[in-house]
C-alpha positions as a printed NumPy array, in Angstrom:
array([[-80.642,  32.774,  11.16 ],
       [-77.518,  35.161,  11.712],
       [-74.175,  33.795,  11.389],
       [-71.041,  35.988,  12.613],
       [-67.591,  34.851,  11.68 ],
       [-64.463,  36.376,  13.14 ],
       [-62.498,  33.543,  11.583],
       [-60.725,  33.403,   8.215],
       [-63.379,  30.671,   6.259],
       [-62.239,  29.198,   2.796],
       [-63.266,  26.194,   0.293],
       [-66.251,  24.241,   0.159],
       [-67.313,  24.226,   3.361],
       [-67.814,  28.566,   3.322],
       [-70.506,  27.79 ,   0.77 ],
       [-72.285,  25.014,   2.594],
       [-72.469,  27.452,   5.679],
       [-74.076,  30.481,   3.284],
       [-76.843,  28.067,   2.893],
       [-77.635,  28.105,   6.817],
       [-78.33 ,  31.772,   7.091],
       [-77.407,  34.968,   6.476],
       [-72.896,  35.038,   6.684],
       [-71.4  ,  37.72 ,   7.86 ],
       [-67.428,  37.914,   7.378],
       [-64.86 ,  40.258,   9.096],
       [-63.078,  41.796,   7.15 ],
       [-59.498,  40.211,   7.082],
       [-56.303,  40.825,   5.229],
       [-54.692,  37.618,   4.008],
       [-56.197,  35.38 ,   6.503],
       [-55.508,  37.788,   9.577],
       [-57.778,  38.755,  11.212],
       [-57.972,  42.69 ,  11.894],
       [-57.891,  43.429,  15.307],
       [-58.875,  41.255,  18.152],
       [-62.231,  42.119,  19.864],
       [-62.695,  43.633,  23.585],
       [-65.184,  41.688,  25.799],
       [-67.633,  45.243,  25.026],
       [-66.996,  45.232,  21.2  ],
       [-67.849,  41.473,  20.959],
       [-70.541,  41.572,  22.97 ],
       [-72.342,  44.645,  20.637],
       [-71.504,  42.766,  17.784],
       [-73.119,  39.186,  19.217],
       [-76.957,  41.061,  19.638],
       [-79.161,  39.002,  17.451],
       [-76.72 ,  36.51 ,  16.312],
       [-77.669,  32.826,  16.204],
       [-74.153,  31.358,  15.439],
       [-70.489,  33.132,  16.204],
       [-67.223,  31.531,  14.666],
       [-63.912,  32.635,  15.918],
       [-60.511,  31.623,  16.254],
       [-58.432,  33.99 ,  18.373],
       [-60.979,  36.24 ,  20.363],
       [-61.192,  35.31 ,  23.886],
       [-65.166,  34.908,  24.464],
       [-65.661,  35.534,  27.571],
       [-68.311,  35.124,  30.088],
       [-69.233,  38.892,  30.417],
       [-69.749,  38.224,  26.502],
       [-72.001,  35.328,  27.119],
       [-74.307,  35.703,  29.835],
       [-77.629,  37.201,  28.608],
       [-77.387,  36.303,  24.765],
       [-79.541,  34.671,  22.38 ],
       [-76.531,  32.72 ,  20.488],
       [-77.256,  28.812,  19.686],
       [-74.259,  27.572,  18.891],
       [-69.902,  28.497,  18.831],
       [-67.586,  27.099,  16.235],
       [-63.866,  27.451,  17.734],
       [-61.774,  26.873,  14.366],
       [-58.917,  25.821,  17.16 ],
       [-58.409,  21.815,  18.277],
       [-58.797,  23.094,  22.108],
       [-61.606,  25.666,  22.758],
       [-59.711,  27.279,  25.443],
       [-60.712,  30.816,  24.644],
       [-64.171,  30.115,  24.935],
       [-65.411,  30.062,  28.53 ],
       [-67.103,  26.753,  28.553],
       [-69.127,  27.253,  31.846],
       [-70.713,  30.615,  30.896],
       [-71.655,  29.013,  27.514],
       [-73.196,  25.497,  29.384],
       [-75.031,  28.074,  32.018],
       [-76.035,  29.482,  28.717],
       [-77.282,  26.832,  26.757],
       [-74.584,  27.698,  23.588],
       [-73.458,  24.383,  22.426],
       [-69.483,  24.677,  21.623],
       [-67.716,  22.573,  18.856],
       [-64.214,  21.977,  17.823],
       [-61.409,  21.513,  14.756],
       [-59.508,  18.761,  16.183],
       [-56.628,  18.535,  13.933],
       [-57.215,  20.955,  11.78 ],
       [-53.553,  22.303,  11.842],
       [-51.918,  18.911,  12.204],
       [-50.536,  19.032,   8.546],
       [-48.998,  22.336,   8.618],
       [-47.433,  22.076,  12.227],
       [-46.35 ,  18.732,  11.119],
       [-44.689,  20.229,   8.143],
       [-43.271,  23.231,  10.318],
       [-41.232,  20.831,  12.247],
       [-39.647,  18.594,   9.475],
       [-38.236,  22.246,   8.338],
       [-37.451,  23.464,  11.414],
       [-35.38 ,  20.269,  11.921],
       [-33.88 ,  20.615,   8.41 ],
       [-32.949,  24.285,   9.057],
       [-31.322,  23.317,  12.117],
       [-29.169,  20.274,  11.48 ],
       [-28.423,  21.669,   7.809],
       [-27.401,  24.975,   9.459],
       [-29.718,  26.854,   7.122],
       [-30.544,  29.773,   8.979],
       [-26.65 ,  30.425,   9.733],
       [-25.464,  29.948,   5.668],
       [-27.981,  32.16 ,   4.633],
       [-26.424,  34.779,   7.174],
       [-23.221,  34.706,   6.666],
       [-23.86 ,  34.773,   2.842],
       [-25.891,  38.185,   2.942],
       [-23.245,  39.223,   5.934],
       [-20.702,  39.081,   2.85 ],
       [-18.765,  36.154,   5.595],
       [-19.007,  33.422,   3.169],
       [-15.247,  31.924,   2.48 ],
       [-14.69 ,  32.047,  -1.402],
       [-12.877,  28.754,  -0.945],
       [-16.253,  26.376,  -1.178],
       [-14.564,  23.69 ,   0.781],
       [-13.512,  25.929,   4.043],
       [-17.695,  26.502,   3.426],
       [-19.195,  23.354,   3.305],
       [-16.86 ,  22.09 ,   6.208],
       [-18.194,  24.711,   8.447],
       [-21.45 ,  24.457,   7.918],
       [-21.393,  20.496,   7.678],
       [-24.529,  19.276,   9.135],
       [-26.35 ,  15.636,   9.9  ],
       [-28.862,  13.832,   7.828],
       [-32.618,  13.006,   9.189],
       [-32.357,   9.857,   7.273],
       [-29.642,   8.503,   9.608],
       [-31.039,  10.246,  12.89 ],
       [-33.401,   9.651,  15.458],
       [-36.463,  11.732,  16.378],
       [-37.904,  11.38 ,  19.639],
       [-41.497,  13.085,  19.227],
       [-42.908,  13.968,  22.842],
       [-46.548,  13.566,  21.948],
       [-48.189,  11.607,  19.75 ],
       [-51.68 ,  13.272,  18.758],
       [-52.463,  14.264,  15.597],
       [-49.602,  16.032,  15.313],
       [-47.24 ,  13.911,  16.252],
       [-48.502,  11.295,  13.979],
       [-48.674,  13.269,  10.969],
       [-44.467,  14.297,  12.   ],
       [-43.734,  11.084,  11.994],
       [-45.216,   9.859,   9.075],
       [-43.198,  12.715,   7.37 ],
       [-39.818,  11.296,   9.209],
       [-40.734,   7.476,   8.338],
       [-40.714,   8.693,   5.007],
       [-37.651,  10.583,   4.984],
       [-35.404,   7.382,   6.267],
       [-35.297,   8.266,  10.091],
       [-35.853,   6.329,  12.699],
       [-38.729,   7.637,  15.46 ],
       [-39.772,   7.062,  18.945],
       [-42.551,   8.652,  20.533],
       [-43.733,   8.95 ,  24.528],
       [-47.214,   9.903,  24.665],
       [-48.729,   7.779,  28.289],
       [-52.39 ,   8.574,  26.677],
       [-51.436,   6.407,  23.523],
       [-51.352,   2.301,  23.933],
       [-47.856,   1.267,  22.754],
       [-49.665,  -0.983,  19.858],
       [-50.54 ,   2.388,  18.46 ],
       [-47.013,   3.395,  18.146],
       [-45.867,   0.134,  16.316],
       [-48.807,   0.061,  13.917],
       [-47.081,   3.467,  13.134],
       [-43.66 ,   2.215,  12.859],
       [-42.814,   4.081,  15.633],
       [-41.456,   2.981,  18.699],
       [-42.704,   3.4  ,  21.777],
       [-40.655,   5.124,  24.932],
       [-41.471,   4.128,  28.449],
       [-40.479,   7.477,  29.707],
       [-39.658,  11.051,  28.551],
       [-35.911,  10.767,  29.936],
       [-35.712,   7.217,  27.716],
       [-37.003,   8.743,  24.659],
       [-34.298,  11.626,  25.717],
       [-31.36 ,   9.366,  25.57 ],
       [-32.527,   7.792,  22.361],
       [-33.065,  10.571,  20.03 ],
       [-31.067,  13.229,  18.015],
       [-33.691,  15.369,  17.589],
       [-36.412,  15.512,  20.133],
       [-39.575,  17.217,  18.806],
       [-42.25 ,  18.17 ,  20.885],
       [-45.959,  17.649,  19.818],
       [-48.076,  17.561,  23.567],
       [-50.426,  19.929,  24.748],
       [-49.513,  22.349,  28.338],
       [-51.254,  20.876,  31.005],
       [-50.732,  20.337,  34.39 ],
       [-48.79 ,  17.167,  33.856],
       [-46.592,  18.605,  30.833],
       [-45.984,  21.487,  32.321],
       [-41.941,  21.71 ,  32.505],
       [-41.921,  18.089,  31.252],
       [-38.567,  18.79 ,  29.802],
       [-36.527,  20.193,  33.036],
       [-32.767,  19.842,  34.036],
       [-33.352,  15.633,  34.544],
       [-34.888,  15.438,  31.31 ],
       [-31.947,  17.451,  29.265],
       [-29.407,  15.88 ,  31.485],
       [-30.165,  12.572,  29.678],
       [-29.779,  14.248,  26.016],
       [-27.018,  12.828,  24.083],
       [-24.502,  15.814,  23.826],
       [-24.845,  17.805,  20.274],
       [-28.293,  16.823,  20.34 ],
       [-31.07 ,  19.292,  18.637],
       [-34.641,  20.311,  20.347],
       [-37.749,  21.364,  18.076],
       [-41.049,  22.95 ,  19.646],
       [-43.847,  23.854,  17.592],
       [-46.101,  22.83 ,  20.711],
       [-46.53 ,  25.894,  23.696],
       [-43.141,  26.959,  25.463],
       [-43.669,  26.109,  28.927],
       [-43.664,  22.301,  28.068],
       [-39.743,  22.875,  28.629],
       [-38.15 ,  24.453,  31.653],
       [-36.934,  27.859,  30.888],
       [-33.76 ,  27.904,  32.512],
       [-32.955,  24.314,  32.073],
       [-33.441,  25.022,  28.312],
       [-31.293,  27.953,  27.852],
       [-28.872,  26.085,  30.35 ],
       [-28.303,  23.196,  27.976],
       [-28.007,  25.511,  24.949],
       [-24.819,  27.469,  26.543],
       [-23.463,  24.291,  27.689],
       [-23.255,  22.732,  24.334],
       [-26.147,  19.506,  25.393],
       [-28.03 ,  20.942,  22.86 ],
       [-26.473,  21.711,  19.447],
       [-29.924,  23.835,  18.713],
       [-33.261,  24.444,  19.506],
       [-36.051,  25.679,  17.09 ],
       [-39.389,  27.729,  18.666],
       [-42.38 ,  28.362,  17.159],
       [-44.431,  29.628,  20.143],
       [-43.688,  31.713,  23.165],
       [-44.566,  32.461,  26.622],
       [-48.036,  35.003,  26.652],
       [-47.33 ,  34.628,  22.24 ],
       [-44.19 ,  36.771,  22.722],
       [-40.574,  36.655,  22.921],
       [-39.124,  39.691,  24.36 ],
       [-35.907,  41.52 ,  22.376],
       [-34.024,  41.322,  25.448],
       [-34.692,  37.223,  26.103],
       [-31.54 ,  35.407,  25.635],
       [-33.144,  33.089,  22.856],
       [-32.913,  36.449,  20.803],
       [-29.166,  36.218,  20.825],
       [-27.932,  32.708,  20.438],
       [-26.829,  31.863,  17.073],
       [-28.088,  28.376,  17.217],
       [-31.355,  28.739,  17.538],
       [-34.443,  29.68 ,  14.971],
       [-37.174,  31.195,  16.207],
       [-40.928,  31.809,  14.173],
       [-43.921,  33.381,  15.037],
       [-46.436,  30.627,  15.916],
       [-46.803,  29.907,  11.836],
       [-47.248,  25.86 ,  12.687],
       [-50.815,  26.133,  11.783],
       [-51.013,  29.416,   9.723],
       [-51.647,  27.668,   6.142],
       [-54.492,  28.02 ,   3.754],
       [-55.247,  24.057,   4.185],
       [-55.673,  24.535,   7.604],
       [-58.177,  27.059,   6.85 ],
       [-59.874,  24.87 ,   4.58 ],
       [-60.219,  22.319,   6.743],
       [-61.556,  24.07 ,  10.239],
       [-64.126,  25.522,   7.907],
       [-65.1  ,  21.977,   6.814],
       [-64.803,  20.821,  10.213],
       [-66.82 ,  23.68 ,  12.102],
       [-69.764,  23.814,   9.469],
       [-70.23 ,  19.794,   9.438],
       [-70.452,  20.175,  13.522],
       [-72.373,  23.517,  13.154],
       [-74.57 ,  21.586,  11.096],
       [-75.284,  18.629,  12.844],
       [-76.536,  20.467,  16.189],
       [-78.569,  22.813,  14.543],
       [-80.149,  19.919,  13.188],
       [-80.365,  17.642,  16.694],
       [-77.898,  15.038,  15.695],
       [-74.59 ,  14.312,  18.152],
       [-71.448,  15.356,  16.74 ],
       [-67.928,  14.166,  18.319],
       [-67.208,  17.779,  17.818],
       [-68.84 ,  19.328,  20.29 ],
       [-67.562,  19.855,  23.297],
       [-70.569,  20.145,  25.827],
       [-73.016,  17.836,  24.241],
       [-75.631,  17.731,  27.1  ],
       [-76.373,  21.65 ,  26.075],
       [-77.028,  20.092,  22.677],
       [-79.501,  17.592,  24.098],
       [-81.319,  19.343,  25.929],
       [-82.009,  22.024,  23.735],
       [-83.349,  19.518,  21.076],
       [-84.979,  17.726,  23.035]])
């Protein structure tokens, strides 16, 4: 059996998959992966291959059609680069890493909230700027910020992510309420969180509101002009989730008008922020490049996660991995 992986693959897991077949690796440097295959390259590099593994190349249907492959590890929690009907017309079984980032985008947002009410970002500026006040009073007054352990976090979502924020926040002293419709309130308070009966409720109630949902059609611009009109003034926005779950122009509308105090991003529309997007110049915002889940444990663990699924269907078992089990069925049976 061939194996091709064009995902980074660490820990115990790499070893348990060596034992399936004959690994190939990309070559990466630290954890990146080279380049990102064409639809052509891919396709050249799929001939004879029983299992593919990939992360951030967009498999596409011209890929799939036509190709011996058995079986698709996405190391992502939502396989939406993978065409899903051209593998199912195909007979490739697809499975998942639900959660496999959830620590590290968890983490992400605790310091993007700490860098923004602590004014982090800023200090460090003005200190290599040669702006910092010798008087350390004139300083510290300027650059006075709020504490999470007397704040409120509203967390917009309440997946895997959200619960692994605000077990962080519980344990830093704040207080947290979530609005997540697909979670049963009981959930919430088992948690110690509590629950929000709406996004503009959990909008009124928080300091901080940190956003943890997926972009669907029914998050999409979840946070518009209603939503921000409802913030508590001097109020502070974190997204590690995808952009569009916020309005653009009600965003940057409440960051000029003072609503919100700052906003943190770690993702952007199409993966890219322009240098002449308005974001770019606002002082009171931080901005990273989609690092939530770019951590070595997060590596660890898709590898775990895909080669335990991987596993299991090569062997005819179910997996709650997989994401088109009756392809899986009726190939073993």
């Amino acid at each position: 059996m061939r194996i091709l992986s064009l995902a980074p693959l660490a820990g115990p897991g790499l070893d348990r998959l060596r034992t399936l077949g004959k690994l190939e690796l990309d070559p990466w440097i630290d954890h990146v992966p080279i380049k990102i295959h064409t639809a052509d390259e891919l396709r050249a590099r799929l001939a004879g291959v029983d299992v593919l593994i990939v992360e951030a190349d967009f498999v596409s249907a011209e890929v799939l059609d036509g190709l011996s492959l058995r079986v698709i590890g996405a190391c992502r929690g939502d396989p939406v680069n993978i065409d899903m009907d051209a593998a199912t017309r195909n007979r490739i079984t697809v499975v998942r890493t639900p959660g496999r980032n959830a620590e590290g985008v968890a983490e992400l947002a605790i310091g993007l909230m700490l860098a923004l009410i602590r004014g982090i970002v800023a200090a460090d500026a003005d200190i290599r700027a040669g702006r910092w006040v010798v008087e350390q009073r004139i300083a510290q007054q300027r650059f006075r910020g709020k504490e999470l352990s007397s704040s409120t976090v509203g967390l917009v979502g309440f997946g895997a992510v959200g619960r692994a924020t605000a077990q962080r926040l519980r344990a830093l002293g704040a207080t947290v309420v979530a609005y997540d419709p697909m979670v049963d309130a009981g959930e919430m308070l088992a948690a110690a969180v509590v629950p929000a009966g709406s996004v503009g409720e959990l909008m009124e109630r928080s300091d901080i509101v940190s956003v943890h949902a997926a972009l669907n059609d029914a998050t999409r611009g979840l946070l518009d002009r209603a939503a921000f009109a409802r913030l508590r003034r001097g109020s502070f926005l974190v997204n590690t989730a995808r952009f569009g779950i916020a309005d653009e122009q009600a965003l940057l509308d409440a960051l000029q008008d003072g609503r919100l105090a700052g906003a943190a991003f770690d993702h952007f529309t199409n993966e890219f922020l322009p240098p002449d997007h308005p974001l770019i110049g606002m002082p009171n915002v931080v901005l990273t490049p989609h690092l939530g889940g770019a951590t070595d444990g997060a590596v660890i663990r898709h590898t775990s996660q895909v080669v335990e699924a991987i596993e299991a269907v090569l062997a005819g078992r179910s997996h709650p991995f997989v994401v088109n089990p009756n392809v899986s069925r009726a190939a073993s049976g």
